[in-house]
C-alpha positions in Angstrom: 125.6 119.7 37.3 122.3 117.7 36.7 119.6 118.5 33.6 116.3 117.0 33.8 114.2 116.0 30.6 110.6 114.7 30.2 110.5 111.9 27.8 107.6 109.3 26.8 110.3 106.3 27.0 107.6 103.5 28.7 109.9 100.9 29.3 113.4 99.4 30.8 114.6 98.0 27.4 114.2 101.4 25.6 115.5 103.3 27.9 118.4 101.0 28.3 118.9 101.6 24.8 118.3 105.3 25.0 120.9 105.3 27.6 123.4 103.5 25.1 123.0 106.0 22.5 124.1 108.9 24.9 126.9 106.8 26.0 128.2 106.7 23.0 127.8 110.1 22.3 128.6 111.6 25.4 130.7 109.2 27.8 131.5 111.7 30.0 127.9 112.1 31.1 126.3 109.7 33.8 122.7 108.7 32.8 119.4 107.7 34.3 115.6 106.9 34.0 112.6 107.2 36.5 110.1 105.2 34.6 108.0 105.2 37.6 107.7 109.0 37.3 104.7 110.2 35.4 107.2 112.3 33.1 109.2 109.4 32.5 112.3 111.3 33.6 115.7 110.8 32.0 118.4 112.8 34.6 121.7 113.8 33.2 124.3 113.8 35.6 128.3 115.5 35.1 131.1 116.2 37.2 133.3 117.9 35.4 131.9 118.8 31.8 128.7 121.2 30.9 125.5 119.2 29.9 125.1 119.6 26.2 121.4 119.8 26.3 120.6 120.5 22.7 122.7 117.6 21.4 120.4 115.1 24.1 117.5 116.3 23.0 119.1 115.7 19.6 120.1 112.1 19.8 117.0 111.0 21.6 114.8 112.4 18.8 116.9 110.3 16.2 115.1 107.8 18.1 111.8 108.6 17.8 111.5 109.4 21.1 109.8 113.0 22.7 112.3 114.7 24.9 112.1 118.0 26.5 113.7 120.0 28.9 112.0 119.7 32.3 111.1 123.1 33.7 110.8 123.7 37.2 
């Protein structure tokens, strides 16, 4: 299962430490930006265990960061 969110995150080192904070939270979950992308994607990727969208968007707004789910 992947989600897809929109996010403002503008450069490697936050989004490294974006990706940190959902590590922490949610190690089961594979993690990724497209910076290059004009939505400044951040992909969600699991195997084996349900995407727990509203706890992302949760954890990523601690950080001052916008987040939303991307709709197709």
């Amino acid at each position: 299962m992947v989600e897809i969110f929109r996010t403002n995150v503008k450069n490697k080192k936050l989004a490294v430490k974006v990706i940190k904070a959902l590590k922490l939270h949610l190690p089961a979950l594979y993690f990724n930006f497209d910076l290059d992308d004009c939505d400044r994607i951040l992909r969600v990727q699991s195997n084996d265990h349900p995407v727990e969208c509203f706890k992302i968007l949760q954890i990523v707004k601690s950080l001052s960061i916008e987040i939303s789910v991307f709709e197709d």
